[in-house]
C-alpha positions as CSV (number, residue, x, y, z in Angstrom):
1,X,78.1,84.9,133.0
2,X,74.0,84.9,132.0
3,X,72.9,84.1,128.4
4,X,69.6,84.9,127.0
5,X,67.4,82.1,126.1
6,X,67.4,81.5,122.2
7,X,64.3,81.6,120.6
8,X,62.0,78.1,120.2
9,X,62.7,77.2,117.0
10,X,65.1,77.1,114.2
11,X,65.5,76.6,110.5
12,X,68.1,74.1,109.9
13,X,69.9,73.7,106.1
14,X,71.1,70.6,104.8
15,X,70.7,67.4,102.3
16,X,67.4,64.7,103.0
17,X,68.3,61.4,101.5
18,X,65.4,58.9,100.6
19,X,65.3,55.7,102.5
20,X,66.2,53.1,100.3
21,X,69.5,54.8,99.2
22,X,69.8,55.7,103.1
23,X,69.8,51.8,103.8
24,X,72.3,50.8,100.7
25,X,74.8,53.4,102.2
26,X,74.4,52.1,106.1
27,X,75.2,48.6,104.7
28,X,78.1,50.1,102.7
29,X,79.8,51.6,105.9
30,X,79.1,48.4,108.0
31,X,80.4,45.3,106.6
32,X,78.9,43.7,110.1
33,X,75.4,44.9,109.7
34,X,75.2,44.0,106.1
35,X,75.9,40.2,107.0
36,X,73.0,40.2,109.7
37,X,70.8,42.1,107.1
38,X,71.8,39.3,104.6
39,X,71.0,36.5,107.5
40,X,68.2,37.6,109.7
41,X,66.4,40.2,106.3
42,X,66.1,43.9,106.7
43,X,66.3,45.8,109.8
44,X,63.8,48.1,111.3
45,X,64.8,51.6,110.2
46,X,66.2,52.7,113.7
47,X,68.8,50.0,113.2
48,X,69.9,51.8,109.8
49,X,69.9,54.9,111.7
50,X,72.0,53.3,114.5
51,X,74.6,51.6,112.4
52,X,75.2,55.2,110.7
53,X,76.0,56.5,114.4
54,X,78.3,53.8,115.0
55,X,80.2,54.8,112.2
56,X,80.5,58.2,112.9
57,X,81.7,57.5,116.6
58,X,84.2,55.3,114.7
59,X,86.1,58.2,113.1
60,X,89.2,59.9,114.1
61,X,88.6,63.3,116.0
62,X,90.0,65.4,112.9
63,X,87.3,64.3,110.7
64,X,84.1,64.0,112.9
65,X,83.1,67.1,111.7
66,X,82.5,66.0,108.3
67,X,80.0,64.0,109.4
68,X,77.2,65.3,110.8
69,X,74.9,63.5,113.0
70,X,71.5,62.2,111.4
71,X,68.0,64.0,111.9
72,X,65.1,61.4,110.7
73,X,61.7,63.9,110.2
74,X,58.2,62.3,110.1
75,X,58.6,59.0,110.7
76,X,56.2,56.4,112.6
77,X,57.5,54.1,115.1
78,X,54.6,51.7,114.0
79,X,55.5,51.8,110.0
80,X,58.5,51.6,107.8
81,X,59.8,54.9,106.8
82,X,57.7,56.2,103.6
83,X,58.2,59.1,100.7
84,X,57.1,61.4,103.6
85,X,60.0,60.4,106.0
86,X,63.2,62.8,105.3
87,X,67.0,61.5,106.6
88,X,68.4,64.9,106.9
89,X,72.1,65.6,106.6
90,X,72.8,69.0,108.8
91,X,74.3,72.0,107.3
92,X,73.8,74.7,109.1
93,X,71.2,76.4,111.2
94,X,69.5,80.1,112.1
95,X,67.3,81.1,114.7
96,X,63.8,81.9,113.9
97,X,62.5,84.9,116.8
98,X,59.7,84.9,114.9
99,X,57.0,83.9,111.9
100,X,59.5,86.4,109.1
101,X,62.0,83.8,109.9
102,X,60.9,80.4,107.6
103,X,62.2,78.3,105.4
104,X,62.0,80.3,102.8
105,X,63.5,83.3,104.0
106,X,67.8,83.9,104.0
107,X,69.6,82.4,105.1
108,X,69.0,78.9,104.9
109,X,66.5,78.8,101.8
110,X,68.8,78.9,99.4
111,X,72.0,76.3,98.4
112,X,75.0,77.9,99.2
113,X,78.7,77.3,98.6
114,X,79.3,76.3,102.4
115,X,76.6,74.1,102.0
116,X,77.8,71.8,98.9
117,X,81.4,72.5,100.4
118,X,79.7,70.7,103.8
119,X,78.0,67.9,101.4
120,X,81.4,66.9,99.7
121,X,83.3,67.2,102.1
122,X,81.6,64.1,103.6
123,X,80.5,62.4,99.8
124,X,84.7,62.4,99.7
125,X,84.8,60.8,103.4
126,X,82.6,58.2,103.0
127,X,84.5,57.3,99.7
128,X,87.9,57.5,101.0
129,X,87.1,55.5,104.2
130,X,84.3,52.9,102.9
131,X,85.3,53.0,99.3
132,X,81.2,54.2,98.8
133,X,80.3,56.3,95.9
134,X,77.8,58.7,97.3
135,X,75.0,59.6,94.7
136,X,74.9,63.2,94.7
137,X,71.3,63.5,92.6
138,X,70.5,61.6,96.1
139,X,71.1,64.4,98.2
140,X,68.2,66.8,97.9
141,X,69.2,70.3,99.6
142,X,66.1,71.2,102.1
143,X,65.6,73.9,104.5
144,X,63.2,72.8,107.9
145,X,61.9,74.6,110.7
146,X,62.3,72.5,113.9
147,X,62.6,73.3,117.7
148,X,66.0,75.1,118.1
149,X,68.4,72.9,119.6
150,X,68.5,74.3,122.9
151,X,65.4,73.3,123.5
152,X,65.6,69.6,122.4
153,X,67.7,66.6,124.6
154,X,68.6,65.2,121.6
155,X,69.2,67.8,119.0
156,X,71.2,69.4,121.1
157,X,73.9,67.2,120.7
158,X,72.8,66.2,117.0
159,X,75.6,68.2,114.8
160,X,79.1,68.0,114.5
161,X,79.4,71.0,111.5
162,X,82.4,73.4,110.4
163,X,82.2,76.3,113.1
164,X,81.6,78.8,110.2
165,X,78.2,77.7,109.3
166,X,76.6,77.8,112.6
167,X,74.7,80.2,113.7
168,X,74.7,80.1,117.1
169,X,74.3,77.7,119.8
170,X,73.2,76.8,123.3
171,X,73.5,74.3,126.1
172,X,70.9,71.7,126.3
173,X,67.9,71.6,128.0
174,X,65.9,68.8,128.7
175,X,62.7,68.1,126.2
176,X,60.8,65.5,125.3
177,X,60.9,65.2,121.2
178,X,58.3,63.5,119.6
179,X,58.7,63.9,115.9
180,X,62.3,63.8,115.4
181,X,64.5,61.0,115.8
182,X,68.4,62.2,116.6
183,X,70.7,59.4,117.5
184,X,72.8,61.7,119.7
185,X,77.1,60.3,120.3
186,X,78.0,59.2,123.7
187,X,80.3,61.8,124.2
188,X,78.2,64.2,126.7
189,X,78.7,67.5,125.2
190,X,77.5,70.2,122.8
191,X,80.0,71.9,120.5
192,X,79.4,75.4,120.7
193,X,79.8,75.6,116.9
194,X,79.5,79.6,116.6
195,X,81.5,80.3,119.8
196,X,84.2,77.2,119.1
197,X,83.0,76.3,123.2
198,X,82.7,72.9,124.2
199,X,80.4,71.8,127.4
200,X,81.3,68.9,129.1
């Protein structure tokens, strides 16, 4: 069976949460990082990033998919993370063929029901295994054009979503990635989230 290469790039929908509340919820859903924050100070930001992972790994096969692997935007391996830097909580994506696709365009611009359905599904998570309140005002819906996940080692395995909400989606294909940090799982495989596939 062939398959024709997606497009380059993608708009991705989801939630970006600001760094400071990202940290307070990390050290909410890891009791073990909190006390070496509170010994050794505050981590770099990969740690943060890291720790979240962990977590996720952590959770029972029925309910990885309401939690959705983290995608950190303009971020500086030489400075802490500023009002620039955007901790993005995958919704959904769509390819972009072209320049008529953008983030402004359907269907990803606007906030839809799937969307906030996605969002509490893993507010209500977090708060039923960790106990955490999740801020919703701290959840900021966004919609960002990025290399289609094909085309990117780590995105590619950067989104564990509901299989309605995906577009479509591809096996990987090595890239380097120089702007977007995805802490990927260590199971070795994509979920074909349109198709309901899984690659080993």
């Amino acid at each position: 069976m062939s398959w024709a290469l997606p497009p380059r790039n993608a708009i991705f929908s989801g939630y970006t949460m600001g760094y400071d509340y990202f940290q307070k919820l990390v050290l909410a859903l890891s009791p073990d990082f909190t006390t070496i924050c509170r010994e050794d100070g505050p981590q770099p930001f990969e740690m943060y990033v890291c720790e979240y992972d962990v977590w996720r790994r952590r959770l029972p096969e029925e309910e990885l998919e309401k939690a959705p692997v983290l995608k950190v935007f303009n971020f500086s391996w030489e400075k802490d993370p500023d009002a620039n830097t955007k901790f993005f909580f995958a919704t959904g994506c769509v390819p972009a063929p072209d320049d008529s696709v953008t983030e402004t365009s359907p269907p990803t611009a606007h906030e839809t029901d799937v969307d906030r359905k996605c969002r509490d599904e893993l507010i209500e998570l977090i708060k039923r295994r960790n106990n955490f309140s999740v801020d919703k005002s701290r959840l900021r819906f966004e919609a960002i054009k990025d290399v289609h996940p094909y085309y990117d080692s780590l995105g590619v395995r950067i989104f564990s979503l509901p299989l309605f909400h995906f577009y479509d989606g591809y096996p990987s294909a090595p890239r380097h990635h120089d702007h977007v940090l995805g802490i990927a799982t260590t199971e070795r495989y994509l979920q074909w989230l349109h198709h309901g596939l899984q690659l080993l």
